[in-house]
C-alpha positions as CSV (number, residue, x, y, z in Angstrom):
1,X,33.1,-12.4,-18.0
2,X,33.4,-15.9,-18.9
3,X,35.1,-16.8,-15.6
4,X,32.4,-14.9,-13.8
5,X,29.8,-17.6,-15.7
6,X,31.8,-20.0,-14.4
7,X,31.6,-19.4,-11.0
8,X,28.0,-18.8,-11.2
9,X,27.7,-22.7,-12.1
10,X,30.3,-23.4,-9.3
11,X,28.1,-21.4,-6.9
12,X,25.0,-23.2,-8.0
13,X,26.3,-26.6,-8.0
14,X,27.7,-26.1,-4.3
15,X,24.4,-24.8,-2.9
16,X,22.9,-27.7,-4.2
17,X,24.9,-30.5,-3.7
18,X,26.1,-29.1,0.0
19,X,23.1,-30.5,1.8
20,X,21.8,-32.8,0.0
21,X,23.8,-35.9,0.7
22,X,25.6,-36.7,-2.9
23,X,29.0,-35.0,-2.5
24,X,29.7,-31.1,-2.6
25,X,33.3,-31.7,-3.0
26,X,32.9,-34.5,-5.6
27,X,30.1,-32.4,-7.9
28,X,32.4,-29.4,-8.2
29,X,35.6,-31.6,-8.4
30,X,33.6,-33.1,-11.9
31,X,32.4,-29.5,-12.9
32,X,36.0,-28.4,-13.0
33,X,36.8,-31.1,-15.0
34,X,34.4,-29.7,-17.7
35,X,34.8,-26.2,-17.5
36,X,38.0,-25.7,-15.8
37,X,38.8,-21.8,-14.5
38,X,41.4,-20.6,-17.3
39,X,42.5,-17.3,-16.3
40,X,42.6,-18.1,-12.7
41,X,46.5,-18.8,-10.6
42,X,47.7,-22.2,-10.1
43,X,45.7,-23.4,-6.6
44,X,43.3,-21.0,-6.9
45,X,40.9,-24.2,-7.4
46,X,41.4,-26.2,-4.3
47,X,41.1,-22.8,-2.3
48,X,38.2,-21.7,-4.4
49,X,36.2,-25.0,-3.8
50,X,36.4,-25.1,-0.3
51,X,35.6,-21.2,0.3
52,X,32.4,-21.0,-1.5
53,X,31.4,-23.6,0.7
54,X,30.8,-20.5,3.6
55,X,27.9,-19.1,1.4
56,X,26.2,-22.2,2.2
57,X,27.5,-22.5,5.6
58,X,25.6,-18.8,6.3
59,X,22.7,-19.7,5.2
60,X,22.4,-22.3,8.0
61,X,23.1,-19.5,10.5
62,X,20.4,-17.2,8.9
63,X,17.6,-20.4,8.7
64,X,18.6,-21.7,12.4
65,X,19.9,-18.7,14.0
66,X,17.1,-19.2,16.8
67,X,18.7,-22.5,17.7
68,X,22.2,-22.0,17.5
69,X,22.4,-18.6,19.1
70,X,22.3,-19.5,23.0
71,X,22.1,-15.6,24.4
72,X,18.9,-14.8,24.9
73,X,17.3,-11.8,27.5
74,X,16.3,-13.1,30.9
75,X,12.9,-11.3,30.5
76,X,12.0,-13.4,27.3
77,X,12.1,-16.6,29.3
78,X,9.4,-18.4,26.9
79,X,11.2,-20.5,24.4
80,X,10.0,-19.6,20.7
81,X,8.8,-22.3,18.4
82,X,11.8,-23.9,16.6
83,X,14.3,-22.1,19.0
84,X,16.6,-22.5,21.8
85,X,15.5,-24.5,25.0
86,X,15.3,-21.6,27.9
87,X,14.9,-22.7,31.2
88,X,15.1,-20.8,34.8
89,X,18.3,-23.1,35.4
90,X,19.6,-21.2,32.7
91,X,23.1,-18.9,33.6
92,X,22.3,-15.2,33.6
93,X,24.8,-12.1,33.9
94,X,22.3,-8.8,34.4
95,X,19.7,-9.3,32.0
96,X,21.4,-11.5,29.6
97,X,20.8,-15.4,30.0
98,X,23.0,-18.5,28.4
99,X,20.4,-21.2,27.4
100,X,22.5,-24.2,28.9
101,X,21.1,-26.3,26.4
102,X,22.1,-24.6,23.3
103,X,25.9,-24.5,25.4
104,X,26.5,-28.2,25.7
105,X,25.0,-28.3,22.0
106,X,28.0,-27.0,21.0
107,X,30.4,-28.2,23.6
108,X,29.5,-31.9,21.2
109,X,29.8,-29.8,18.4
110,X,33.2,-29.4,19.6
111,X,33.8,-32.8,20.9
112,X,32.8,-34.2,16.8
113,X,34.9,-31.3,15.2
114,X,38.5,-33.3,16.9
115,X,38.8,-35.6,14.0
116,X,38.3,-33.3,11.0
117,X,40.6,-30.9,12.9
118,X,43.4,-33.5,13.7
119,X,43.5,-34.9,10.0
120,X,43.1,-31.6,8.2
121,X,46.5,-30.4,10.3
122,X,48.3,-33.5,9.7
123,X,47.1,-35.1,6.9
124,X,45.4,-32.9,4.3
125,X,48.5,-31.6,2.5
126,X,49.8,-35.5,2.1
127,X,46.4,-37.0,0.9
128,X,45.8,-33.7,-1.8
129,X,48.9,-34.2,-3.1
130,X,48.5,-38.1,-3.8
131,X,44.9,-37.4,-5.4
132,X,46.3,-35.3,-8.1
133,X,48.6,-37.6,-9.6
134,X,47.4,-38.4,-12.5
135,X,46.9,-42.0,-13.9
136,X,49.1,-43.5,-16.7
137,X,49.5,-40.4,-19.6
138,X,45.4,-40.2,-20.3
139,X,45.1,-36.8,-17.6
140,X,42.8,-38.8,-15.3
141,X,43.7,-38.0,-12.0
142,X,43.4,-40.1,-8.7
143,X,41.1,-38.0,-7.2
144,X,38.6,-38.1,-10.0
145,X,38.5,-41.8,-9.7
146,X,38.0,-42.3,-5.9
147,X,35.2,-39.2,-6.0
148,X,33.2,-41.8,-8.8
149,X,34.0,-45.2,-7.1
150,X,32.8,-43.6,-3.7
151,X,29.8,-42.1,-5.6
152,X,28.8,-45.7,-6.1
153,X,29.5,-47.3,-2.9
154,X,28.2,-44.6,-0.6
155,X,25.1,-44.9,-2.5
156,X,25.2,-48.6,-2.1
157,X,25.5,-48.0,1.8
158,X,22.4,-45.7,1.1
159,X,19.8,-48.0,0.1
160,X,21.6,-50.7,2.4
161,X,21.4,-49.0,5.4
162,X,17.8,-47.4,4.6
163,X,16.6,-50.5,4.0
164,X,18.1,-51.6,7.4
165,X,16.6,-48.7,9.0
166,X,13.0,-48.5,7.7
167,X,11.3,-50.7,10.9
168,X,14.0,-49.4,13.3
169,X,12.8,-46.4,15.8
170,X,14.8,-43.6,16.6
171,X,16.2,-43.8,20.9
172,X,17.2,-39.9,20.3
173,X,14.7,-37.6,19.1
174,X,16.0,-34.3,20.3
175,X,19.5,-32.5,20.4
176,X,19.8,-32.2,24.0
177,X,19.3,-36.3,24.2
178,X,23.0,-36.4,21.8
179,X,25.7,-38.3,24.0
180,X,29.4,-37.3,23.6
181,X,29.8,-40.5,22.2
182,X,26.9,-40.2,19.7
183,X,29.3,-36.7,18.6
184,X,32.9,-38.1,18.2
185,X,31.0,-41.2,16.3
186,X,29.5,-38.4,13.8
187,X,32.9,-37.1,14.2
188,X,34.6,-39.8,12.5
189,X,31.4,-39.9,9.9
190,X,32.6,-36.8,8.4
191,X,36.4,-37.8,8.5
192,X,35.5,-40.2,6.5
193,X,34.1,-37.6,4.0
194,X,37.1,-35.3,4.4
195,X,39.5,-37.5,3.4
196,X,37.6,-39.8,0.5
197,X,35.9,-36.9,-1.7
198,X,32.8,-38.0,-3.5
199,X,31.4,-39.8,-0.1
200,X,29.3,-36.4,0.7
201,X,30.0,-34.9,4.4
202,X,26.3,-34.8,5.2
203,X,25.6,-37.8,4.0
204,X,28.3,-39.6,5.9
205,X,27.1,-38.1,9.2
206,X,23.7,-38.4,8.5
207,X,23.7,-42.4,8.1
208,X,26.1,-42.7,11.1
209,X,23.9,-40.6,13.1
210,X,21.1,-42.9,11.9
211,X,23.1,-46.1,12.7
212,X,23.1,-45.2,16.5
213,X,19.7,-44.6,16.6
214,X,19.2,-40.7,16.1
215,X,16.4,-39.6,14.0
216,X,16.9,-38.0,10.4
217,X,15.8,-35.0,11.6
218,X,18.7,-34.4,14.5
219,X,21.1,-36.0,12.6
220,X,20.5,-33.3,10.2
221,X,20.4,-30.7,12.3
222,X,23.2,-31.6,14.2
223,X,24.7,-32.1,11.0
224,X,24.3,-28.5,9.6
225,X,25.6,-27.0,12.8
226,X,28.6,-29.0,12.9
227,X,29.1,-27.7,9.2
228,X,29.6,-24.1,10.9
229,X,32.9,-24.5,12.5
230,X,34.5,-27.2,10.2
231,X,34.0,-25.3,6.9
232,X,34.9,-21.9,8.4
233,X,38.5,-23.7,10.0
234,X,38.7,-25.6,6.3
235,X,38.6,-22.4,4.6
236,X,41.1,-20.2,7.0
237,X,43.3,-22.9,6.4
238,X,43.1,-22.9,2.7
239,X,43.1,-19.4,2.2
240,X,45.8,-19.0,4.6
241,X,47.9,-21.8,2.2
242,X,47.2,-19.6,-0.7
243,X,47.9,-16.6,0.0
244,X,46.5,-12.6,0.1
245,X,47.4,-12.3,-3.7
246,X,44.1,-12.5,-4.7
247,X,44.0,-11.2,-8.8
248,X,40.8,-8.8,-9.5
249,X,39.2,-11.6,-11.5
250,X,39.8,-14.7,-8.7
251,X,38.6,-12.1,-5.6
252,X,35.5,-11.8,-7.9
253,X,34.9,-14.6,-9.0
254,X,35.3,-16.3,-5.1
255,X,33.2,-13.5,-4.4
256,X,30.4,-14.7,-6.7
257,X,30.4,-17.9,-6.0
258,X,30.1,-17.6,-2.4
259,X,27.1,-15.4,-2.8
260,X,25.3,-17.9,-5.2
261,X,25.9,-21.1,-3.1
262,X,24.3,-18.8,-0.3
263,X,21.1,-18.0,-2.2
264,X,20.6,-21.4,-3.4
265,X,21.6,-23.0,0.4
266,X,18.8,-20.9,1.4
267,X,16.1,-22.9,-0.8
268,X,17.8,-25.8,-0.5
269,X,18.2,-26.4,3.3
270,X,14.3,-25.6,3.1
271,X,13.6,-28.5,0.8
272,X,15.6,-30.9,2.9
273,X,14.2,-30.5,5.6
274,X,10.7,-31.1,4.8
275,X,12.0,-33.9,2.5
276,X,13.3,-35.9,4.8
277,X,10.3,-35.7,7.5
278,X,8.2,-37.6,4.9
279,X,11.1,-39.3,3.1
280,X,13.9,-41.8,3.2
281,X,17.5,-41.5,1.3
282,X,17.4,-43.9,-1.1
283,X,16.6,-41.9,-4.2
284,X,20.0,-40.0,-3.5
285,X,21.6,-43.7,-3.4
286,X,20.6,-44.3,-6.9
287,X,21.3,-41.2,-8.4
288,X,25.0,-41.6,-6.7
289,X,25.2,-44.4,-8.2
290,X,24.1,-43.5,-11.8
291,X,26.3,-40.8,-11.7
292,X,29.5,-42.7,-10.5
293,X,29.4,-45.5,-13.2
294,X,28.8,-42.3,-15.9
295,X,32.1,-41.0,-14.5
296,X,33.8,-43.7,-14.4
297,X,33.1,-44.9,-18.1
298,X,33.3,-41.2,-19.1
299,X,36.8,-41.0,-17.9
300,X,38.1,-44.8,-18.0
301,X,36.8,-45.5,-21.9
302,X,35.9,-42.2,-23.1
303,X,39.0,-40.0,-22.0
């Protein structure tokens, strides 16, 4: 029951800190620190951390299904408020149509997955490895320290770049106006996130998407859909690595936490959204950087 607990908390945590640009991986990296899973097989974490991530990832797909689904029927040609772009131009088989926007949507979506994909097949196993080696004999690990120092300097690059940014006005404003270029620069964003944990995946893209002149809100959205592929290939690949072998306690507890991240995405992604139509990024750069010094006196001094 305990474990169960546990991955309530876990669940939570990761439906928070998914969209909100202060580091998924990094939060849940800490948690498990505290209140490590104890009757759980030995890389059941990294699997489990990564997994739970797809209850958040549906709840994008439930909140945005009108914009990321791009079948539509020919007969409903009027394009709904917040939904796909429909257009006579559009390709049609019978009575079914493909809205030729929402298709090159996610022909970039594509385009910006390539670096995630080629690092995680290459490079994940290597860099994993080398973050849990632990430093000197006090049971701090590598990766604990680069998610607190990136904590602080992402959240430097925060107010930085908002500060940068405030006067600035946006050249794209919509999705369809995203260059392939714009996409593999995102791209890189979030490679940046995969392999430093701590720097926060939407966050990374988010700024870098801001840097080229997209608005907050695309580079969210744009962000969130990019999410759908990269966390569903992350998490084949780590259950795959694991294993079938699931005990009854680690199925249920993945279970759980999967759920919970989705319920609390839900209310979450909501939040943001209307947050950052009124709202700039720099409160989440102070609090990253509040939080990183804690860590890192917590588990430098204190440890």
């Amino acid at each position: 029951m305990l474990e169960i607990i546990k991955a309530i908390i876990y669940g939570i945590v990761e439906g928070i800190t998914e969209w909100l640009p202060i580091s998924s991986t990094g939060h849940l990296i800490l948690v498990e620190r505290l209140i490590p899973f104890q009757e759980t097989s030995e890389g059941f974490f990294d699997m489990f951390d990564v997994v739970i991530q797809l209850g958040a990832i549906l709840a994008v797909v439930v909140l945005f299904w009108n914009k990321i689904w791009p079948f539509y029927m020919k007969k409903n040609q009027q394009t709904k408020k917040g939904g796909i772009v429909r257009s006579k131009k559009d390709f049609t088989v019978g009575n079914v149509a493909l809205s030729m926007d929402a298709f090159w949507m996610w022909v970039k979506i594509v385009v910006a997955c390539i670096p995630a994909v080629v690092y995680g097949l290459l490079f994940d196993d290597a860099v994993s490895e080398a973050f849990k080696k632990e430093i000197g004999t006090s049971g701090v690990t590598v990766q604990v320290i680069v998610v607190a120092v990136m904590l602080v300097l992402v959240g430097v690059l925060f107010i930085v770049i908002e500060n940068w940014n405030k006067n600035r006005v946006p050249t794209t404003t919509t999705l369809s106006q995203l260059t392939y270029r714009d996409a593999l620069i995102i791209g890189f964003c979030q490679l940046v996130a995969a392999a430093l944990p701590g720097t926060s995946r939407s966050g990374a893209t988010i700024l870098g998407a801001i840097m080229i002149g997209i608005s907050r809100t695309v580079a969210a959205e744009f962000t969130f859909f990019l999410a759908i592929p990269v966390m569903f290939g992350a998490s084949l690949l780590k259950v795959l690595k694991f294993g079938f072998a699931f005990t009854g306690m680690e199925l249920a507890c993945l279970l759980v936490g999967t759920v919970i991240s989705f319920i609390v995405s839900l209310f979450v992604l909501r939040f943001l959204m209307g947050y950052i139509k009124k709202h700039d990024f720099k409160v989440f750069g102070w609090y990253r950087i509040v939080l990183g010094i804690i860590v890192l006196l917590y588990f430098l001094v204190f440890a």
